[in-house]
C-alpha positions as CSV (number, residue, x, y, z in Angstrom):
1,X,-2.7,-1.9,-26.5
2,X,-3.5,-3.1,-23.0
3,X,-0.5,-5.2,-23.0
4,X,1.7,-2.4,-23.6
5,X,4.1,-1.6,-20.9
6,X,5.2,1.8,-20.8
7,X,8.6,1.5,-19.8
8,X,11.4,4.6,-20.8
9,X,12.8,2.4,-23.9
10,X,9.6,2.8,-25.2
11,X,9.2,6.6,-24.5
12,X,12.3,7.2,-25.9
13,X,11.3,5.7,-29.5
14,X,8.5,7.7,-28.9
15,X,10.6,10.8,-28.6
16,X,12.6,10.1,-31.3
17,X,9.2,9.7,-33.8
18,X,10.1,5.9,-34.4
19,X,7.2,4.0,-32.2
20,X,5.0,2.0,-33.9
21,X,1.0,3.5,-34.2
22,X,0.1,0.8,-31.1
23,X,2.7,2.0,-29.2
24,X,1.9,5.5,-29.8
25,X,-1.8,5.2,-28.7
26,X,-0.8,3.1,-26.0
27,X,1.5,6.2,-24.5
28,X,-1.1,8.5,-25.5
29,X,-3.9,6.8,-23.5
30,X,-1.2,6.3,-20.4
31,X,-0.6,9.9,-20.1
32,X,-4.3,11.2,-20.4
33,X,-5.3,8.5,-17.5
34,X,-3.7,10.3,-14.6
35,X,-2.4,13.4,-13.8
36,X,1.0,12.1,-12.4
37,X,1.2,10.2,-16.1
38,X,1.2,13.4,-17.9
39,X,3.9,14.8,-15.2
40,X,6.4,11.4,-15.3
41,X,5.9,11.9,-19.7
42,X,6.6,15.9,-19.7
43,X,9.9,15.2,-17.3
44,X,11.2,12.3,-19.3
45,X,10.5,14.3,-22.6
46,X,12.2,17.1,-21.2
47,X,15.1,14.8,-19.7
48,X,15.2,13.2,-23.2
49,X,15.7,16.0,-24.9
50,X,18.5,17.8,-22.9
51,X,20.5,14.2,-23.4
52,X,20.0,13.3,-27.3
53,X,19.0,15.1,-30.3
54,X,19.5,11.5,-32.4
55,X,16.8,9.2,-33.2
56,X,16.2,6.0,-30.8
57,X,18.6,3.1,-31.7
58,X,18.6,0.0,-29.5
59,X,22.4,-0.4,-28.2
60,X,24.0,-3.5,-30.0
61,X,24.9,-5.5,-26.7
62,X,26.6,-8.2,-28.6
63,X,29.1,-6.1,-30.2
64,X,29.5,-3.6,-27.1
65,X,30.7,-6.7,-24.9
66,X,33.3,-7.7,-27.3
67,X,34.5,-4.2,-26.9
68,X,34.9,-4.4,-23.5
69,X,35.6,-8.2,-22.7
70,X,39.6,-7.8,-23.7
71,X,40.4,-5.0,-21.4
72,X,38.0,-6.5,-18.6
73,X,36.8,-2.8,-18.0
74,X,33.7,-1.4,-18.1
75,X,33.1,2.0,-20.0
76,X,30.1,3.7,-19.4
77,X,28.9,4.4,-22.9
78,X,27.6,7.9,-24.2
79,X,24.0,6.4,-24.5
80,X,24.5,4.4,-21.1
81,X,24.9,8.0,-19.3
82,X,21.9,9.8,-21.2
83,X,19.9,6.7,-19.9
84,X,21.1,7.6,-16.7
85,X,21.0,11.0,-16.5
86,X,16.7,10.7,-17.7
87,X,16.2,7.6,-15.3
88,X,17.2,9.9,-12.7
89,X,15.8,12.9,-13.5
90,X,12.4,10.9,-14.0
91,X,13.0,9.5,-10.5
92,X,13.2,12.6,-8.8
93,X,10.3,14.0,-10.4
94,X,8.2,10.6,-9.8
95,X,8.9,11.5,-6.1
96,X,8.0,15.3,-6.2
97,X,4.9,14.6,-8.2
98,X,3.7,11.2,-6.5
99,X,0.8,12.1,-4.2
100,X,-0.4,9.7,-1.1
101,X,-3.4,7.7,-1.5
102,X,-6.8,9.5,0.0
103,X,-9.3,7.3,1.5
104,X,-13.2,8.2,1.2
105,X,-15.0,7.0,3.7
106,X,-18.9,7.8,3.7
107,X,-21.6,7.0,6.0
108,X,-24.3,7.2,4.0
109,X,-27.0,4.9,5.9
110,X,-25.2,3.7,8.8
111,X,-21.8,3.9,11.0
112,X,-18.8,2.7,9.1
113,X,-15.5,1.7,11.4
114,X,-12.4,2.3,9.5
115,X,-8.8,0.8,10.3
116,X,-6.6,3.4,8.6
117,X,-3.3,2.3,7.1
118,X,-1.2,3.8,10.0
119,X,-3.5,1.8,12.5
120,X,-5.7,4.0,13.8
121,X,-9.2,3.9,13.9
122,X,-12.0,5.5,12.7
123,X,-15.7,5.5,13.4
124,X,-18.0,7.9,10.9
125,X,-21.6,8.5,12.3
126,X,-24.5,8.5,10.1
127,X,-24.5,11.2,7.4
128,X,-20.7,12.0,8.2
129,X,-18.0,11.4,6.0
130,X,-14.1,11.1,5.8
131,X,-11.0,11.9,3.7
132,X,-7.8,10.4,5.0
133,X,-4.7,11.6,3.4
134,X,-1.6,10.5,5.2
135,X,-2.3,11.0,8.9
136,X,-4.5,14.0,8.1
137,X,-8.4,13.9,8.5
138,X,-10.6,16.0,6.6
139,X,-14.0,15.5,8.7
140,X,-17.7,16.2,7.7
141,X,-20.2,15.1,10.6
142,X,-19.8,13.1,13.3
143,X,-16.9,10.7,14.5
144,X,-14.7,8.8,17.1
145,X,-11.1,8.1,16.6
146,X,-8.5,5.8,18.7
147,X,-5.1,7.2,17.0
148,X,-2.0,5.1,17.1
149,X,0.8,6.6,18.3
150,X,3.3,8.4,16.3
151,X,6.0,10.7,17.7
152,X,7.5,12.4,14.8
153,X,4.1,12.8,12.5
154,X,0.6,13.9,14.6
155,X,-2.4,12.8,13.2
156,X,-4.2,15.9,12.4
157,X,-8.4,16.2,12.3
158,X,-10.0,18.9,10.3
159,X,-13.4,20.0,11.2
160,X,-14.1,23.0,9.5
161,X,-12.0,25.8,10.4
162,X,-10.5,24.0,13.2
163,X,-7.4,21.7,13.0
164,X,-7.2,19.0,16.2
165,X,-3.8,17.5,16.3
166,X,-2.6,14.5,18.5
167,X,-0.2,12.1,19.1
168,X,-1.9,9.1,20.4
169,X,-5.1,9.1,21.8
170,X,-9.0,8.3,22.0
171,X,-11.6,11.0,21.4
172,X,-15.0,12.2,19.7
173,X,-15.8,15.1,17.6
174,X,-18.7,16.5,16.0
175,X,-18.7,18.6,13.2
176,X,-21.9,21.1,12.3
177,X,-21.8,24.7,10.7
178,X,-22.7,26.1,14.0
179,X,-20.1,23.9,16.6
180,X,-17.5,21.8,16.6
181,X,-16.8,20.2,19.9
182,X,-14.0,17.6,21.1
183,X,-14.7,15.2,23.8
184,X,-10.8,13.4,24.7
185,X,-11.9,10.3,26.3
186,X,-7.8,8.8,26.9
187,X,-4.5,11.1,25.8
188,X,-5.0,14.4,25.1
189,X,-5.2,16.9,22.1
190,X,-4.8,20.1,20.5
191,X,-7.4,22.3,19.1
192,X,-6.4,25.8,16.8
193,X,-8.1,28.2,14.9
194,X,-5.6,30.5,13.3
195,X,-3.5,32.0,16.5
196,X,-5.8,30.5,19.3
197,X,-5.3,27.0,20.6
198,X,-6.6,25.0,23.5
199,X,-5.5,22.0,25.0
200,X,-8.0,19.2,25.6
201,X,-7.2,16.5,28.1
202,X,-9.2,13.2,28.9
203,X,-12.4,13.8,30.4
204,X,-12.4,17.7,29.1
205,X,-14.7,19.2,26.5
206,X,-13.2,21.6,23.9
207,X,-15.6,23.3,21.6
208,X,-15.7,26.1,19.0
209,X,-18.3,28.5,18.5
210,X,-19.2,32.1,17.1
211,X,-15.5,32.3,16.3
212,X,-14.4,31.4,20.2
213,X,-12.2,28.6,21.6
214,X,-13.7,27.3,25.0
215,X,-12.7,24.7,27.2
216,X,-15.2,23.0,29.4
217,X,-14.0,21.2,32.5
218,X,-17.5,20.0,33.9
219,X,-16.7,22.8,36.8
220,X,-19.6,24.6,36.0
221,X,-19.8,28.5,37.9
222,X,-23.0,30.5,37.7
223,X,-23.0,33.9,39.0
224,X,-25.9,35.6,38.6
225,X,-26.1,33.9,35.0
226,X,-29.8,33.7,33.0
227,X,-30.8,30.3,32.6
228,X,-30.3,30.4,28.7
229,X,-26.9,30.8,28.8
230,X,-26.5,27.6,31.6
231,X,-28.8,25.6,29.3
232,X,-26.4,25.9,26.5
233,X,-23.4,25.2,27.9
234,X,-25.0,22.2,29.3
235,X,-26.6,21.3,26.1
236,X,-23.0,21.4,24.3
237,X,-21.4,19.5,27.1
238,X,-23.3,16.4,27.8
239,X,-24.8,16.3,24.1
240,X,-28.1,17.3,24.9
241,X,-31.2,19.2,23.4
242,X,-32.4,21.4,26.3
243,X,-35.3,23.4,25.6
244,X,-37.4,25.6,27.2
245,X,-41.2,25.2,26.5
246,X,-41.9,29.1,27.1
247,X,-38.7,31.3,25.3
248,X,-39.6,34.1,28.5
249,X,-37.4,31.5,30.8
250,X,-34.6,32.1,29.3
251,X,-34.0,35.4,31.3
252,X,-34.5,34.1,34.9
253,X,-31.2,34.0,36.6
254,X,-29.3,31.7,39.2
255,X,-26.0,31.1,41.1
256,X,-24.4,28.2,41.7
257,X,-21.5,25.9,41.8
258,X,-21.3,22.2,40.3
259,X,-17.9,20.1,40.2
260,X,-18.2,16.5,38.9
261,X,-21.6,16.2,38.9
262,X,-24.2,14.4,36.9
263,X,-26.6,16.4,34.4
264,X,-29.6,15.3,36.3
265,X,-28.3,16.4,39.3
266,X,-28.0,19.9,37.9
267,X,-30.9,20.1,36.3
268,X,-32.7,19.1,39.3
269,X,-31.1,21.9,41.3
270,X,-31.6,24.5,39.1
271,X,-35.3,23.7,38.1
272,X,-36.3,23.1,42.2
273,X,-34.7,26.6,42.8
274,X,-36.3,28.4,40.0
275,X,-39.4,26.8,40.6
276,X,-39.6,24.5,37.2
277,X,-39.5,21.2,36.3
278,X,-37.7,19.0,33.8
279,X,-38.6,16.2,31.9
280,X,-37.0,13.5,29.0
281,X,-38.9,13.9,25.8
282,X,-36.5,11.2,24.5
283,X,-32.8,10.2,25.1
284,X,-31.2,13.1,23.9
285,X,-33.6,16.0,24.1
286,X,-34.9,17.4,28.1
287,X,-37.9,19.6,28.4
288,X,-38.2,22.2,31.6
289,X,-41.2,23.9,31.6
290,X,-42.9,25.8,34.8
291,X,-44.1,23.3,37.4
C-alpha cells in the first residue's frame, strides 16, 4: 500500500466502487493522514460526481486515435472534459485549502538562531519560543530579529496582545505577561493594540503595559516625580532590576532633566541628591539603599 500513488484515475475508480481492496485502504489511509487530504478527496468526490454518474472505464487510446487521425482534428471527448472540469475544480480547492508551512522553533536550554525562509533572522532566548507562519511571528519570551526587506508583505511579530509590524529592520523584544517592550536597534517599527499604535524608531524604546502604549526616547523629565515611578521607567528601559532595599523610598520625590545620558550617570544624580546610594548586585539587577 505504500507504493500506492494517489493520483485522480485512481480516485475515480474509487468513486465509481471499482478499486481494488489495496487501493481502497491505500485512499483510505491518505485521507485520514492530513486534513488538506480529506479536503482535496471531499472536492474531487464532489467534482466527480457533478461530471459522471457511470462507473470508471479507462478511455481506449488506441481506438480513440484512429478516430481522430483521418480528420487530423482533435475532439475533446465527453470523458476528456469531465476530467477536466474535476482536475480543475480540485486545483482551485488545493489552492484555497493549502496552508503555509509553520516553523516551531523552541529554546528550550539555550539560544537558537533561526534563518527563516524569507531571509530574515531570528534569535529565541532561553525559555522563549517561536511560530513562524509566512512572514508572521507568533512570540513567547524573549527575541532579536534582523528582518529582510519586503515592500508589499511586512513581517508582522506577535507578542501577546500586541502586533509589531515592519518592513526591514533590526530590533529586540521581550515578551512577559506583565510587559512587552521593543527596543529598534536599525529601521523602524510599528507597535498596535487594537486602535492605539506607536511608532518605534532606532535607538527608541516602545513598551506596553497595564493596557498603555508608551514610547520612551531616553529624554527622561522628572517633575516633582516619587522615586518609584523613575525607577521603573528606568528599569524597563535599560533592562534592569532596580530595587529599593526599604519599600518606604519609593515615595521620596525629585526633579530633573536627563537627555542621552548613561544609566549610571542617572542613578548617581538621583541617589547623591536624595541622599542614597547605589550598588550592582549582579549585571542586571542595581541595589539603592540609604547611604
Amino acid at each position: 500500500m505504500a507504493n500506492i500513488q494517489i493520483t485522480d484515475e485512481l480516485l475515480s475508480k474509487y468513486f465509481a466502487g471499482e478499486a481494488l481492496p489495496e487501493e481502497a485502504m491505500a485512499i483510505d489511509e491518505w485521507k485520514k493522514s492530513h486534513a488538506d487530504n480529506a479536503h482535496l478527496f471531499n472536492a474531487s468526490w464532489e467534482a466527480w460526481h457533478m461530471t459522471s454518474e457511470h462507473t470508471y472505464t479507462p478511455p481506449d487510446l488506441h481506438a480513440t486515435w484512429q478516430k481522430i487521425k483521418p480528420a487530423r482534428k482533435i475532439r475533446l471527448l465527453p470523458w476528456m472534459a469531465a476530467a477536466a472540469t474535476l482536475l480543475t475544480a480540485v486545483a482551485l480547492l488545493w489552492l484555497q485549502f493549502r496552508k503555509p508551512a509553520t516553523i516551531t522553533i523552541a529554546a528550550i536550554q539555550q539560544t537558537i538562531t533561526q534563518t527563516l525562509p524569507d531571509g530574515s533572522t531570528a534569535k529565541v532566548t532561553t525559555g522563549g519560543s517561536i511560530s513562524y507562519t509566512d512572514r508572521t511571528i507568533q512570540l513567547k519570551g524573549n527575541g532579536d530579529f534582523d528582518v529582510t526587506y519586503n515592500p508589499d508583505k511586512p513581517f508582522v511579530v506577535v507578542a501577546g496582545p500586541v502586533k509589531i509590524s515592519v518592513l526591514g529592520t533590526a530590533f529586540h523584544v521581550e515578551e512577559s505577561d506583565s510587559l512587552i517592550t521593543v527596543q529598534v536597534s536599525s529601521g523602524k517599527v510599528k507597535m498596535n493594540k487594537d486602535s492605539k499604535e506607536i511608532i518605534v524608531t532606532a535607538g527608541q524604546l516602545g513598551y506596553y503595559k497595564t493596557g498603555a502604549l508608551v514610547l520612551e526616547n531616553y529624554h527622561f523629565t522628572f517633575e516633582n516625580n516619587t522615586l518609584g515611578s523613575i525607577i521603573e521607567r528606568l528599569s524597563i528601559a535599560y533592562h534592569k532590576k532596580i530595587i529599593l532595599k526599604d519599600p518606604a523610598l519609593a515615595a521620596l520625590r525629585i526633579s530633573s532633566v536627563f537627555e542621552g545620558k548613561t544609566l549610571d550617570y542617572m542613578l548617581e544624580v538621583i541617589t547623591s541628591t536624595l541622599n542614597l546610594q547605589y550598588s550592582y548586585i549582579h549585571a542586571d539587577e542595581i541595589l539603592i539603599e540609604a547611604s
